[in-house]
C-alpha positions as protocol buffer text, in pm:
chain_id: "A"
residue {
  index: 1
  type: UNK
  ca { x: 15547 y: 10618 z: 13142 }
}
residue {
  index: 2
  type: UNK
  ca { x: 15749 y: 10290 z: 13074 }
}
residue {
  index: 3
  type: UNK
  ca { x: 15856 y: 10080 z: 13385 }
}
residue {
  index: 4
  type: UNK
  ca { x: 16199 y: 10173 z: 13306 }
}
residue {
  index: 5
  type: UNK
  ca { x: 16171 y: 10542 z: 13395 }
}
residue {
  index: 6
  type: UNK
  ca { x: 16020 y: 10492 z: 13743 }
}
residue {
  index: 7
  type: UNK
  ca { x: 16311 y: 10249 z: 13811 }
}
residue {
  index: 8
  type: UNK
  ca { x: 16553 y: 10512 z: 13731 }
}
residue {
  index: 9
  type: UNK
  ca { x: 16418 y: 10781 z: 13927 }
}
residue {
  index: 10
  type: UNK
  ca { x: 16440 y: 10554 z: 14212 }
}
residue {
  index: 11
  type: UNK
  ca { x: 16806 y: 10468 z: 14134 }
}
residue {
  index: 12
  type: UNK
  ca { x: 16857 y: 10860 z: 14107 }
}
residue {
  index: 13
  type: UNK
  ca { x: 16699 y: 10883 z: 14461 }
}
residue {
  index: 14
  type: UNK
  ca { x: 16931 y: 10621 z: 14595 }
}
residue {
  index: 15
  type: UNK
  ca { x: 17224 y: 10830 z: 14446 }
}
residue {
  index: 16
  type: UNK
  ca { x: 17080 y: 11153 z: 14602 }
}
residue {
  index: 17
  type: UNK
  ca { x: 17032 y: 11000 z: 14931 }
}
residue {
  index: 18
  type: UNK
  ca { x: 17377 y: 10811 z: 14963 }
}
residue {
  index: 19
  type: UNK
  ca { x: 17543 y: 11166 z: 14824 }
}
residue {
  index: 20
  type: UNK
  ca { x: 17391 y: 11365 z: 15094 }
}
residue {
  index: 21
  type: UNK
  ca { x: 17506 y: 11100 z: 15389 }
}
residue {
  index: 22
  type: UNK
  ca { x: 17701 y: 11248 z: 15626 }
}
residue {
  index: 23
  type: UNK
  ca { x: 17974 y: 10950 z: 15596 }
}
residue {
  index: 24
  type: UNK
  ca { x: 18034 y: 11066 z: 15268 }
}
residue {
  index: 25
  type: UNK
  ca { x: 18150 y: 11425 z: 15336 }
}
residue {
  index: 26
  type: UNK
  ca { x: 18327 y: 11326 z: 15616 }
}
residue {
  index: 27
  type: UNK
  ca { x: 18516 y: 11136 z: 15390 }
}
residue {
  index: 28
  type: UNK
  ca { x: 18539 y: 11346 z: 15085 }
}
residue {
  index: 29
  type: UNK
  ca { x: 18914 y: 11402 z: 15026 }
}
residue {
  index: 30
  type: UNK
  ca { x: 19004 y: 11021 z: 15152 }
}
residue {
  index: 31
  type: UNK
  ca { x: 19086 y: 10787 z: 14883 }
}
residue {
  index: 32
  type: UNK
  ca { x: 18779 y: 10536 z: 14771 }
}
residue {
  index: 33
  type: UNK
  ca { x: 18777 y: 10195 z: 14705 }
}
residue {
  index: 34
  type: UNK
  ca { x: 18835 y: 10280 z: 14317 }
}
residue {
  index: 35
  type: UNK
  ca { x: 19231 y: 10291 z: 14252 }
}
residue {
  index: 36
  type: UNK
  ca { x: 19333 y: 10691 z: 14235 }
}
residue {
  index: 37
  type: UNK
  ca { x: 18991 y: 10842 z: 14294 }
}
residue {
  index: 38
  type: UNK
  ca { x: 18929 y: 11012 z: 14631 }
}
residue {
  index: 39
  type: UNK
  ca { x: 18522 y: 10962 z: 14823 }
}
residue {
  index: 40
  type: UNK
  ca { x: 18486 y: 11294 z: 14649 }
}
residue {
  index: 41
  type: UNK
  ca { x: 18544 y: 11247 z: 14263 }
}
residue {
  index: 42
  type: UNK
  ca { x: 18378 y: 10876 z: 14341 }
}
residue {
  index: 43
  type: UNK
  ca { x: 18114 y: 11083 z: 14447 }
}
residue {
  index: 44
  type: UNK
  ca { x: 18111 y: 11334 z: 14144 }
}
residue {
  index: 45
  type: UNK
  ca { x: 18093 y: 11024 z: 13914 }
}
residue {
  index: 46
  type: UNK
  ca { x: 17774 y: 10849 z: 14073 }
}
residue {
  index: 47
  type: UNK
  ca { x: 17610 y: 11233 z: 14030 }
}
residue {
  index: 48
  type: UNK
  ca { x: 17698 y: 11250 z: 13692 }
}
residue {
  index: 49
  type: UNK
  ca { x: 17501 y: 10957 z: 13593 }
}
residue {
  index: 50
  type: UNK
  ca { x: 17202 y: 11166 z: 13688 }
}
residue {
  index: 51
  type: UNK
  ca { x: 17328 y: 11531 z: 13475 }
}
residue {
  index: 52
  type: UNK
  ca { x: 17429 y: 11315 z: 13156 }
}
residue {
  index: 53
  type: UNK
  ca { x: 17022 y: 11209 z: 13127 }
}
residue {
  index: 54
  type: UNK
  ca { x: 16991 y: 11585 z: 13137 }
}
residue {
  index: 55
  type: UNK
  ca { x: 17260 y: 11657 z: 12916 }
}
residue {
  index: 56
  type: UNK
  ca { x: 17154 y: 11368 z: 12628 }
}
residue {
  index: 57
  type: UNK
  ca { x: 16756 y: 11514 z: 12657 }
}
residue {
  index: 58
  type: UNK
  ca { x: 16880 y: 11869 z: 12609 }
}
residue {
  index: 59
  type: UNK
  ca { x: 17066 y: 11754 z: 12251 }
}
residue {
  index: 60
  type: UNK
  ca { x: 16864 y: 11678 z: 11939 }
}
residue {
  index: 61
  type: UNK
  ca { x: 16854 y: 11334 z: 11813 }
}
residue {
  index: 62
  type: UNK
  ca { x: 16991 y: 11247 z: 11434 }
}
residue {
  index: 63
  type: UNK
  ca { x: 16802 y: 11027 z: 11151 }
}
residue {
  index: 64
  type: UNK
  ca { x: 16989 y: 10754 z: 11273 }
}
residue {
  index: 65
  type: UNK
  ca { x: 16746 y: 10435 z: 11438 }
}
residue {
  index: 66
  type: UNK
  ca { x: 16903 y: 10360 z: 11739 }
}
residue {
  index: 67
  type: UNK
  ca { x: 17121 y: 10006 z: 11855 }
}
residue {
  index: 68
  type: UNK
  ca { x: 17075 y: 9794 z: 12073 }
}
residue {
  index: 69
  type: UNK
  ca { x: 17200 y: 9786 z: 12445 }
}
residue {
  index: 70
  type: UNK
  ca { x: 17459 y: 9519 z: 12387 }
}
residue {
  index: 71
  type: UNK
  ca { x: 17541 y: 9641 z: 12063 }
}
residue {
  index: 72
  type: UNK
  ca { x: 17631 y: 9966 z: 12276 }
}
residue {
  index: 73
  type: UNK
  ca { x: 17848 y: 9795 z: 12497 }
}
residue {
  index: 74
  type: UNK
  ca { x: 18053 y: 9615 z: 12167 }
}
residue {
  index: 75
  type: UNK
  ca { x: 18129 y: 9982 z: 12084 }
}
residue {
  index: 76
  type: UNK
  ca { x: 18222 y: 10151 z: 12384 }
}
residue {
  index: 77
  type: UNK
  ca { x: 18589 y: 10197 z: 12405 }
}
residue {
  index: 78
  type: UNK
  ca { x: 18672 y: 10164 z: 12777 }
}
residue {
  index: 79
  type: UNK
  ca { x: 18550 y: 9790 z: 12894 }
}
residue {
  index: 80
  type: UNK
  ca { x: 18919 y: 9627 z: 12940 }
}
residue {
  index: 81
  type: UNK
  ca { x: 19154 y: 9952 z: 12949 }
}
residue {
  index: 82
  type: UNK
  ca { x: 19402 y: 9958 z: 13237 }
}
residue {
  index: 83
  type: UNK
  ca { x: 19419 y: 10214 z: 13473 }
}
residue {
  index: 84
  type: UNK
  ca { x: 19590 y: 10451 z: 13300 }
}
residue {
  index: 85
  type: UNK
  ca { x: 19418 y: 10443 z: 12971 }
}
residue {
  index: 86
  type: UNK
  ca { x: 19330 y: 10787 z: 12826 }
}
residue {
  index: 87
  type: UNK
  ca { x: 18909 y: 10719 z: 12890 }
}
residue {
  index: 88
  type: UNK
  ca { x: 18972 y: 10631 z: 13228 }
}
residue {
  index: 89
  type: UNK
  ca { x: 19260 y: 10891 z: 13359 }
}
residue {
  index: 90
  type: UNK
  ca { x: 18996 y: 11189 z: 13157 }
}
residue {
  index: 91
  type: UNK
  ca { x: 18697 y: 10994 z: 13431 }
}
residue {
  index: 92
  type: UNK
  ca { x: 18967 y: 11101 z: 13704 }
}
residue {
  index: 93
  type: UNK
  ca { x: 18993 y: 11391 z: 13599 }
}
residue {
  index: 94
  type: UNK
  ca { x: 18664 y: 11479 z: 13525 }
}
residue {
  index: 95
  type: UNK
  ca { x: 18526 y: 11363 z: 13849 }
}
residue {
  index: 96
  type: UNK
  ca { x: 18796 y: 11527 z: 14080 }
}
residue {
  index: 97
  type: UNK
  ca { x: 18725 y: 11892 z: 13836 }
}
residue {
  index: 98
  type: UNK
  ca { x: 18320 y: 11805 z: 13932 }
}
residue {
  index: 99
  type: UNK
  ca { x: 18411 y: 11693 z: 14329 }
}
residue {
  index: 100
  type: UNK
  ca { x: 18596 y: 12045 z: 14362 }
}
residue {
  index: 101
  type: UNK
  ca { x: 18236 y: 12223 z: 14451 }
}
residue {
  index: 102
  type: UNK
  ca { x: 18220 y: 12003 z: 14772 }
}
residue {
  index: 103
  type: UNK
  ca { x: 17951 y: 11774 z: 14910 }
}
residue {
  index: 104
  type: UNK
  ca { x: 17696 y: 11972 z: 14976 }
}
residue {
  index: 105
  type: UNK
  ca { x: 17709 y: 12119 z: 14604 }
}
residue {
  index: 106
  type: UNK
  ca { x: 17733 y: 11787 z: 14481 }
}
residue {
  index: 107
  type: UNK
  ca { x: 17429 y: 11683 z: 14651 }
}
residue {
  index: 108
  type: UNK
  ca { x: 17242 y: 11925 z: 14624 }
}
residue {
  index: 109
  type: UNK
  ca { x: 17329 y: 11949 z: 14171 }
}
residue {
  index: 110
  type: UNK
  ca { x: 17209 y: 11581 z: 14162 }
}
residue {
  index: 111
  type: UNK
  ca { x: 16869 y: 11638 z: 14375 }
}
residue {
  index: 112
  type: UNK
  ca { x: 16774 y: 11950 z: 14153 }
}
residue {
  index: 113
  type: UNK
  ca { x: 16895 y: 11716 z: 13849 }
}
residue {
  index: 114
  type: UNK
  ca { x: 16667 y: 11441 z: 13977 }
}
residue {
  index: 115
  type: UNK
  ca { x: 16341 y: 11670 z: 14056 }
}
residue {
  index: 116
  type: UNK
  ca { x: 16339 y: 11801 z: 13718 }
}
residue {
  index: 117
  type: UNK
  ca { x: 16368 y: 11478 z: 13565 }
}
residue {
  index: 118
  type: UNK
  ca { x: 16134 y: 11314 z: 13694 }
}
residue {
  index: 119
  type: UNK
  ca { x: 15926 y: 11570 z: 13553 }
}
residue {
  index: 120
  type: UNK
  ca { x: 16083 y: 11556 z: 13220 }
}
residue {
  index: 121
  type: UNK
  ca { x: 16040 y: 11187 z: 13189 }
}
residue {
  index: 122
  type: UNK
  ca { x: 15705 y: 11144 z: 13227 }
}
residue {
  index: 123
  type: UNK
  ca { x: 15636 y: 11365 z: 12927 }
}
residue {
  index: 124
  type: UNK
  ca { x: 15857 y: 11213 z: 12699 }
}
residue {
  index: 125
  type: UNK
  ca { x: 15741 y: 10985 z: 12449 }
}
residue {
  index: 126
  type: UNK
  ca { x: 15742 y: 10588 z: 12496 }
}
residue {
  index: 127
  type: UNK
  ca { x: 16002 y: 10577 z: 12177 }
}
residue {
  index: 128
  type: UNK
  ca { x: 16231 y: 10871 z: 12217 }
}
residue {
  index: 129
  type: UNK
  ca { x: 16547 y: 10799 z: 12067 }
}
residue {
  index: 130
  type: UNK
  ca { x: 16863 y: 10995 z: 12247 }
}
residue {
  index: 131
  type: UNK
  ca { x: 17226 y: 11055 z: 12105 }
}
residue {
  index: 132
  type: UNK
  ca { x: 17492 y: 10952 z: 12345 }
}
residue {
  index: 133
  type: UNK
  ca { x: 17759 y: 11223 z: 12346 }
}
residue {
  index: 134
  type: UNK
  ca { x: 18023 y: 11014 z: 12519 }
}
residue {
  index: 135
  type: UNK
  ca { x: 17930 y: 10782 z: 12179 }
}
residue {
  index: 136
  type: UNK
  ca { x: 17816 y: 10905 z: 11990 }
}
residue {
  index: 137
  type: UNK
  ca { x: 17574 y: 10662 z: 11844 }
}
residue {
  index: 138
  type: UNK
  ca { x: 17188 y: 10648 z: 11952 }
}
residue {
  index: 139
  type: UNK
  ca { x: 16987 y: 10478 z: 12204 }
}
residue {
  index: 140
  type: UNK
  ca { x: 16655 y: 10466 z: 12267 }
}
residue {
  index: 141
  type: UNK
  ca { x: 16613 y: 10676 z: 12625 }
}
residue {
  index: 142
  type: UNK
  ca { x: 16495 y: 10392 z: 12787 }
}
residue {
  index: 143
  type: UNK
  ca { x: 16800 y: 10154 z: 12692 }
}
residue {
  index: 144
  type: UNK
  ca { x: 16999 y: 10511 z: 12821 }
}
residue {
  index: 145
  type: UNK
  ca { x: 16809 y: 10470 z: 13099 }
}
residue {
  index: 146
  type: UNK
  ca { x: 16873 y: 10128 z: 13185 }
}
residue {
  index: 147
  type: UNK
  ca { x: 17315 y: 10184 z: 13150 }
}
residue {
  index: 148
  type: UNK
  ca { x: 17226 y: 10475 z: 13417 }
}
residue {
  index: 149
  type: UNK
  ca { x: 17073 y: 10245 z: 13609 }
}
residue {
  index: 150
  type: UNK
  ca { x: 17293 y: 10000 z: 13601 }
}
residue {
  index: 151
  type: UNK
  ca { x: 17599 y: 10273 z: 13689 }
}
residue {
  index: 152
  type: UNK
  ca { x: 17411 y: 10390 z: 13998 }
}
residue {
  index: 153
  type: UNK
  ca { x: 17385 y: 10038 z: 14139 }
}
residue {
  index: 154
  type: UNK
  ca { x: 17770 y: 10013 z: 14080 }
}
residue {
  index: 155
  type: UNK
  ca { x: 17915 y: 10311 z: 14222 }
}
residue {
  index: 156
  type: UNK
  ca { x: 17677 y: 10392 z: 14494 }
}
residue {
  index: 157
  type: UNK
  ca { x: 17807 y: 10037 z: 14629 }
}
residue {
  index: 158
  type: UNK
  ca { x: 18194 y: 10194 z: 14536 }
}
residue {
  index: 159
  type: UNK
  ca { x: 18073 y: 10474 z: 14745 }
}
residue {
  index: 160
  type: UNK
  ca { x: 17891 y: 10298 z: 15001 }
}
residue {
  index: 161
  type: UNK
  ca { x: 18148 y: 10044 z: 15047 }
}
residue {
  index: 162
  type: UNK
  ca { x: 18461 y: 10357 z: 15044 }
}
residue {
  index: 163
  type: UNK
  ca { x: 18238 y: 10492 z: 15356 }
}
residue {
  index: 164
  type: UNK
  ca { x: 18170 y: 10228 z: 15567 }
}
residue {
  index: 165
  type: UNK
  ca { x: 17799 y: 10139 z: 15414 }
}
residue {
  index: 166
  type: UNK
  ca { x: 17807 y: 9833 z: 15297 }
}
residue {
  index: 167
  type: UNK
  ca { x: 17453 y: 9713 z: 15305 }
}
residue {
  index: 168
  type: UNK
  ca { x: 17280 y: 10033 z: 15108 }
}
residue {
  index: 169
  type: UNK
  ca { x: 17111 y: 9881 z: 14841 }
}
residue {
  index: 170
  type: UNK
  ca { x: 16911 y: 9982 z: 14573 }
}
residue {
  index: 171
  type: UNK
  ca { x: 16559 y: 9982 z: 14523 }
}
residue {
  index: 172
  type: UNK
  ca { x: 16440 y: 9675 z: 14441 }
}
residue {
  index: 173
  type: UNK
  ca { x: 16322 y: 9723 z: 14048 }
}
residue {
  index: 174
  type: UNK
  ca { x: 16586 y: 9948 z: 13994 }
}
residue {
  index: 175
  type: UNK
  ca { x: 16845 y: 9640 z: 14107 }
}
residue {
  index: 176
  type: UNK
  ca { x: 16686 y: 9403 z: 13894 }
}
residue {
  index: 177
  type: UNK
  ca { x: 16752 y: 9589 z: 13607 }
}
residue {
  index: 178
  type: UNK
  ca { x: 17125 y: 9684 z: 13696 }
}
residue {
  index: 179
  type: UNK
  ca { x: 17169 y: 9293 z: 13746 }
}
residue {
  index: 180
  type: UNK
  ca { x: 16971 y: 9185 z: 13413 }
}
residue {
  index: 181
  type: UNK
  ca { x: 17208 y: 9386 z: 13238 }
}
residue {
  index: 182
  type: UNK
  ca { x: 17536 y: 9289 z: 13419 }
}
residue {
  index: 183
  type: UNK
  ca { x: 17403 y: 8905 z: 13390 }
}
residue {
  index: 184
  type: UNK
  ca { x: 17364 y: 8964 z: 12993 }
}
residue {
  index: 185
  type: UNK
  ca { x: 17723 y: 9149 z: 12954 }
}
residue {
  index: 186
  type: UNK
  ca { x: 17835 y: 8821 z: 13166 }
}
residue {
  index: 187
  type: UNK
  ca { x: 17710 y: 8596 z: 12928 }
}
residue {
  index: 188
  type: UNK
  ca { x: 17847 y: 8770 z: 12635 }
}
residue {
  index: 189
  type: UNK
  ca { x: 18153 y: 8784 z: 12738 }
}
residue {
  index: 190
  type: UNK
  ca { x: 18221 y: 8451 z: 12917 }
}
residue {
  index: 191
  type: UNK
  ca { x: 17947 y: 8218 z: 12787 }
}
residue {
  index: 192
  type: UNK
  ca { x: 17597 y: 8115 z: 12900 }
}
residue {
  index: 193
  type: UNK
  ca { x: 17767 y: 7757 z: 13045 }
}
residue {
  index: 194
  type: UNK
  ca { x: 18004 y: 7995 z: 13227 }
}
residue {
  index: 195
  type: UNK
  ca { x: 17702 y: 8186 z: 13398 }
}
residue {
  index: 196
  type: UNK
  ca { x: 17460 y: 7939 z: 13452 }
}
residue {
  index: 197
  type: UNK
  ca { x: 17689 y: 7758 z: 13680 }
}
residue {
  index: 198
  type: UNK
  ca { x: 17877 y: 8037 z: 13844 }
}
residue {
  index: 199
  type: UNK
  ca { x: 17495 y: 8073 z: 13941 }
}
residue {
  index: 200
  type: UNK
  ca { x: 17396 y: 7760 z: 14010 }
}
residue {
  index: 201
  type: UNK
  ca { x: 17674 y: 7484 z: 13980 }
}
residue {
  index: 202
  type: UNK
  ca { x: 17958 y: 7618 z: 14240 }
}
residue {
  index: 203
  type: UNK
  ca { x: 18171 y: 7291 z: 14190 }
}
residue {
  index: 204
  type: UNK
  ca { x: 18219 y: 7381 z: 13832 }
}
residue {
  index: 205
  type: UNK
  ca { x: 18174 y: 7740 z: 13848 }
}
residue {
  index: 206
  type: UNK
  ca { x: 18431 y: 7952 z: 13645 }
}
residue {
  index: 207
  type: UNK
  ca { x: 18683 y: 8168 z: 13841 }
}
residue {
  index: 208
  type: UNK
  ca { x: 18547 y: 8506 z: 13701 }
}
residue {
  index: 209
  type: UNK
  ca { x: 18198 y: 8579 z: 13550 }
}
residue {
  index: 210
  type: UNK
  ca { x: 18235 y: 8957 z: 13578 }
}
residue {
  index: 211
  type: UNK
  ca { x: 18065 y: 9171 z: 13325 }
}
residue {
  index: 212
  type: UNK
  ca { x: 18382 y: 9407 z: 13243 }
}
């Protein structure tokens, strides 16, 4: 099994774990720290980065070679849409349909989804290629993998935060690889000289070095 795999699995523990706290059902119809999204649908959302790996192995992949992770980024369609932009009202709406089940069910899908993964990724080969139906285009699953990863760290720290948890953290490989990717999406989009001192040079830092 590749390193990345064991890092998501970890990530998709973290999600389980932070879905089935207490805070968060309490808190399930409240509104989050995301504009118009309640704990609940905030909650549906970090779950469903754990059901689309199921949903993208269950799919055949085409003849196409897959692209690379930044070259999946230059094609999505939502980085820099406003609030009420058709991708991100269908998210709502999506994520309040998936939060309708409750907590419980929602907590309960994504720890079945995350048993029989980790099953399913250790028998899949090293350079499976996947086809993203939200794309579509192909990855390979471990470049799929790594965008999970990197949505887990995100909104489990929306969630976390909406609840009052604000120092769950992810597990420590999975968090280097949510940052490695958020630090190369920086530098693409503002400049290495931007990021390096944001990082390092605070007197000349830039205002923003955010990846979106």
């Amino acid at each position: 099994m590749t390193s990345v795999r064991p890092a998501f699995e970890a990530a998709a523990d973290f999600a389980v774990d932070l879905l089935g706290d207490p805070a968060v059902a309490r808190g399930w119809a409240e509104p989050s720290a995301l504009a118009e999204m309640t704990v609940g649908a905030l909650a549906a959302h970090l779950a469903r980065q754990i059901f689309n790996v199921q949903r993208v192995l269950a799919e055949p992949t085409g003849p196409e070679p897959p692209i690379s992770l930044l070259e999946h980024y230059a094609r999505v369609t939502w980085i820099g849409t406003g609030l009420q932009d058709a991708a991100n009202v269908a998210i709502r709406q999506d994520s309040e349909a998936g939060a309708a089940v409750g907590a419980a069910a929602v907590a309960a899908g994504a720890a079945a989804a995350a048993g029989e993964l980790r099953e399913r990724l250790a028998a899949e080969p090293v350079d499976r290629v996947v086809l993203l139906s939200w794309g579509p285009w192909p990855l390979t699953l471990d470049d799929m993998l790594i965008t999970r990863i990197m949505e887990i760290a995100v909104h489990g720290d929306d969630l976390a935060y909406s609840v009052g948890l604000p120092d769950v953290q992810l597990p420590g490989a999975a968090a280097e690889i949510a940052t490695g990717l958020l630090v190369r999406l920086a530098v693409r989009r503002h400049g290495q000289a931007a990021v390096l001192r944001a990082l390092a040079r605070a007197e000349r830092a830039p205002h923003s070095i955010t990846a979106f």
